[in-house]
C-alpha positions as CSV (number, residue, x, y, z in Angstrom):
1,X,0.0,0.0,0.0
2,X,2.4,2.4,0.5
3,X,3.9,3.2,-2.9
4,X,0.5,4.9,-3.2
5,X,0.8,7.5,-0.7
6,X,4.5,7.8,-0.4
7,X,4.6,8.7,-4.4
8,X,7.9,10.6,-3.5
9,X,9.4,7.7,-2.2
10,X,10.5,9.5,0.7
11,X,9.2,6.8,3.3
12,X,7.5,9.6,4.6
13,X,3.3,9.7,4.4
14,X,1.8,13.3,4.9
15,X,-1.7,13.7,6.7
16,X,-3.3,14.7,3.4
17,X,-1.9,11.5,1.5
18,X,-2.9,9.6,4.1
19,X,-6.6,10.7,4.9
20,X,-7.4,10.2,1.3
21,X,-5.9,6.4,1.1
22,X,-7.9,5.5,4.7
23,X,-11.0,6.9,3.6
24,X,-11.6,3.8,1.5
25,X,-11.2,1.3,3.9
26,X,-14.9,2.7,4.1
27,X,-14.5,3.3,8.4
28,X,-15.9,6.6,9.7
29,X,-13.9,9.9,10.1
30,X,-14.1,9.1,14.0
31,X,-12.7,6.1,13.8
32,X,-10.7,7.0,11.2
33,X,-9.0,10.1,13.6
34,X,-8.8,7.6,16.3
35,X,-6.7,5.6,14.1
36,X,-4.4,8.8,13.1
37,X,-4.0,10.2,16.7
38,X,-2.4,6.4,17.8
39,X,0.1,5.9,14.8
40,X,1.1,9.7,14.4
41,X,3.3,9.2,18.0
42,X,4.8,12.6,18.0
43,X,1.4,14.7,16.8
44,X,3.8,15.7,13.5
45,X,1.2,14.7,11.3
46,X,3.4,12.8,9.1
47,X,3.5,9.3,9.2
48,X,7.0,7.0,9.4
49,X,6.6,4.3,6.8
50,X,6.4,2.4,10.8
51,X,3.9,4.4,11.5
52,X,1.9,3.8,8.5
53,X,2.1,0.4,9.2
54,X,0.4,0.6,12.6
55,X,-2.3,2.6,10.7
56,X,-3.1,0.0,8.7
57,X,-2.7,-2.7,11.3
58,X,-5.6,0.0,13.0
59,X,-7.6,-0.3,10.0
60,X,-8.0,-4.1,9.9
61,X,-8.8,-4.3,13.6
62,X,-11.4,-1.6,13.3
63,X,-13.0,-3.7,10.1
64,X,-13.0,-6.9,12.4
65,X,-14.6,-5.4,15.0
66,X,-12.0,-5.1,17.5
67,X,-11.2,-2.0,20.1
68,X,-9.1,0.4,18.0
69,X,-5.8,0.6,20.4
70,X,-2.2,-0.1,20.7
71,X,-3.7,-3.6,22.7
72,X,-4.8,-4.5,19.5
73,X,-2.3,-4.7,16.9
74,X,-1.1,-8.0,18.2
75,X,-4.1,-9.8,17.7
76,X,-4.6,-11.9,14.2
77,X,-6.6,-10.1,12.1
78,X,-6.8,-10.4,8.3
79,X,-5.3,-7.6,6.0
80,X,-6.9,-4.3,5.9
81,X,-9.3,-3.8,3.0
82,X,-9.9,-0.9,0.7
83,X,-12.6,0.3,-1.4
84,X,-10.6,1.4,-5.1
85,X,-11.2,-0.1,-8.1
86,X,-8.2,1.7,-10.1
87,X,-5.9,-1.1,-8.0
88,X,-5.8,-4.8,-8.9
89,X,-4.0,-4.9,-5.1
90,X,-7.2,-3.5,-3.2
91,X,-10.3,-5.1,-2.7
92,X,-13.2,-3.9,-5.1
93,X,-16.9,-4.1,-4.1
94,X,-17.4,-6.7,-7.5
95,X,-15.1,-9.3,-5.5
96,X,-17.8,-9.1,-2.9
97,X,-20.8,-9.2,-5.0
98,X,-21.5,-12.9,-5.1
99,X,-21.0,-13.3,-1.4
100,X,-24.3,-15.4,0.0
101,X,-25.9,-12.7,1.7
102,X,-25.0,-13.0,6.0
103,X,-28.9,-12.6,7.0
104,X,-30.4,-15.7,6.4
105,X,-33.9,-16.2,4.9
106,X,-36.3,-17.4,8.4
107,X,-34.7,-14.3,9.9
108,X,-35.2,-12.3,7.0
109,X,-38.8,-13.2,7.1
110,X,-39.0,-11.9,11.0
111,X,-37.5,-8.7,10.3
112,X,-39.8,-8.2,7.4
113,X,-42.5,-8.3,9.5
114,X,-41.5,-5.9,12.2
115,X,-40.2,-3.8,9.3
116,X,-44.4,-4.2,8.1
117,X,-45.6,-3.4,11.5
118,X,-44.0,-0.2,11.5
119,X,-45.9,1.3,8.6
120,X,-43.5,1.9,6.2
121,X,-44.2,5.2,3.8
122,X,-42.7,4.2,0.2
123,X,-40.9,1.1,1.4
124,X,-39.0,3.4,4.0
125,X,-39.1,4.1,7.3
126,X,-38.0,7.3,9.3
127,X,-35.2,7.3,12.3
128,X,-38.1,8.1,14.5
129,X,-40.0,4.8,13.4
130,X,-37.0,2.7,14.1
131,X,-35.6,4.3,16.6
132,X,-38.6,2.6,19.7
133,X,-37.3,-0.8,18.1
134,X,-33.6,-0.2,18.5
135,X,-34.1,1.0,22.3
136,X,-36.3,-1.4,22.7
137,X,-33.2,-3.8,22.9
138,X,-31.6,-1.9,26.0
139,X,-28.3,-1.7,24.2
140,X,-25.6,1.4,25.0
141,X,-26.7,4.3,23.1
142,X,-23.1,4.5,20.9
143,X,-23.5,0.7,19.9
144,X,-27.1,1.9,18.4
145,X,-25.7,5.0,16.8
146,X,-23.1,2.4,15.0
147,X,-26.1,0.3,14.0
148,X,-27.7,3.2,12.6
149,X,-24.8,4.3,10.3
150,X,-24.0,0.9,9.2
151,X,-27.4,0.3,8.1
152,X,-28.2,3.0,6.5
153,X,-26.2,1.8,3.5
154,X,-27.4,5.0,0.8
155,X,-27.0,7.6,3.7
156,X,-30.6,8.8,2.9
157,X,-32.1,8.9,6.7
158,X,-34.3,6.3,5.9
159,X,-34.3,2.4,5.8
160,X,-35.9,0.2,3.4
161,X,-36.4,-3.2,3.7
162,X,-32.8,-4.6,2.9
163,X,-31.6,-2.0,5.0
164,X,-34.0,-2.5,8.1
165,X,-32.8,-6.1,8.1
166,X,-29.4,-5.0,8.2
167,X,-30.0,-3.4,11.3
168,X,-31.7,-6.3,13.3
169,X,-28.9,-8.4,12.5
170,X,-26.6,-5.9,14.0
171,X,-28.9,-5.6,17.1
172,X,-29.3,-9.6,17.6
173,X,-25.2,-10.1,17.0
174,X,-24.5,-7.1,19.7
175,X,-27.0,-9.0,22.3
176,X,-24.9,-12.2,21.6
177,X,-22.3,-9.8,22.8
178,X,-20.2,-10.5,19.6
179,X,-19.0,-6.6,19.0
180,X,-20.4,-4.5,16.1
181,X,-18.0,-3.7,13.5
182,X,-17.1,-0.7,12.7
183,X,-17.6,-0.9,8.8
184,X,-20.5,-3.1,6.9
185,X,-18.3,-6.6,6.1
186,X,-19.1,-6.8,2.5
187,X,-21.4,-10.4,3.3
188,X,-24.0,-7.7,5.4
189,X,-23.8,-5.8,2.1
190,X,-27.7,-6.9,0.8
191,X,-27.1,-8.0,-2.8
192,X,-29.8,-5.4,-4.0
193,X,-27.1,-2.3,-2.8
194,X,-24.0,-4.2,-3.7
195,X,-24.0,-3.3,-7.8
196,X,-23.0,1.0,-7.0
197,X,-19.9,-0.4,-5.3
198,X,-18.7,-2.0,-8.7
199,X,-18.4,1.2,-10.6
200,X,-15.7,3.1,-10.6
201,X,-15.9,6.1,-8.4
202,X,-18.8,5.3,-6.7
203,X,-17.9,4.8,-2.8
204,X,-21.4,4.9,-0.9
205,X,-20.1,3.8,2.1
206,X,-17.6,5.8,2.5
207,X,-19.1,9.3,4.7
208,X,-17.1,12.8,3.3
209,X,-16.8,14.7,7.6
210,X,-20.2,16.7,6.3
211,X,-22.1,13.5,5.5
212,X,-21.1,12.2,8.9
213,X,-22.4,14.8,10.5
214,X,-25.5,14.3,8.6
215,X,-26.0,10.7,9.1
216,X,-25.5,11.6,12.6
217,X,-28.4,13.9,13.0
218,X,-30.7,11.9,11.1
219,X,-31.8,9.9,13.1
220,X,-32.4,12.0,16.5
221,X,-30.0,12.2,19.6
222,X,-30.8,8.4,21.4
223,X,-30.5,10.4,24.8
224,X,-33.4,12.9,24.3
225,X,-36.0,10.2,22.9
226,X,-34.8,7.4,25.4
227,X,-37.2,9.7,28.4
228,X,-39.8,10.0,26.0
229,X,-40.3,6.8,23.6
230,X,-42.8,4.4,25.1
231,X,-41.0,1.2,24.9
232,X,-43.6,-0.6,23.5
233,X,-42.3,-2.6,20.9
């Protein structure tokens, strides 16, 4: 990876360099500064071809769902994979695409129904429709925002159907207390959303810091509802 962002060969990787190759491992700016802040040791913001290294190491433990920290980068984890299809070296989304999908069909056919019961407008349904559902399953407040921003896979606010299914599978794994990743593995990918990945350019997954923000507030601050929401569900 590093004759990509080291073009100077200097064995040297500047912040800019570097914040452009990470963004396609498809992990969120917060994770993604988390990442930075442990590999740039001396706060230079320039990266030791070392460094780099740990970055990357950071990378694939954040994609496997482990703690991002310097505990971490001893553990086996698999290489860190990136979203570019310019590179026969990094993982496009068409290697992913005939993946057998991760939800299986009985569940599928739960989720379909709660996903029914919620009246859906257009096929969609609002943060505020899901969110009763989501605290419904008592989990911490961050591990529902992460839920949230993984499953809304077209960053539109909304869930459809695919997307809504996403979601409870994330819910059910965390309260099997197997930890939430902290990007969509490409087998969660529904195969109705995984053809954009395969064209050049097109990177849905991967939040610009303004689109964070946005996905963010769409679906409203966990804390204020939490008092409010009857837990009826």
């Amino acid at each position: 990876f590093l004759p990509q962002v080291d073009s100077a060969n200097a064995g040297r990787v500047l912040a800019s360099d570097a914040a452009v190759f990470l963004k396609k491992s498809g992990l969120t700016d917060l994770v993604l500064g988390k990442i930075w802040d442990l590999a740039d040791t001396d706060g230079k913001g320039i990266l030791s071809k070392q460094e780099f290294f740990v970055a990357l190491r950071l990378v694939a433990c954040a994609q496997n769902g482990l703690d991002v920290s310097l505990n971490s980068l001893n553990l086996p984890v698999p290489p860190p994979r990136f979203t570019d299809t310019s590179s026969p070296l990094l993982l496009s989304g068409t290697a992913s695409s005939d993946l057998p999908w991760a939800v299986k069909l009985e569940d599928k056919v739960k989720y379909d129904a709660i996903f029914d019961s919620l009246n859906p407008v257009n096929g969609l349904l609002s943060g505020d429709k899901v969110k009763p559902v989501l605290l419904n399953s008592k989990l911490p407040v961050d591990i529902l925002g992460r839920v949230w921003e993984l499953s809304d896979i077209d960053r539109d606010g909304m869930l459809d159907r695919d997307e809504f299914a996403v979601a409870m599978f994330l819910v059910y794994c965390a309260l099997e207390k197997e930890p939430v990743p902290m990007s969509l593995p490409a087998a969660l990918v529904p195969p109705s959303k995984r053809k954009p990945l395969s064209v050049p350019g097109a990177m849905p997954l991967i939040p610009s810091s303004t689109s964070t923000i946005e996905s963010h507030q769409s679906l409203p601050p966990v804390g204020i509802l939490a008092a409010k929401t009857p837990l009826t569900q």
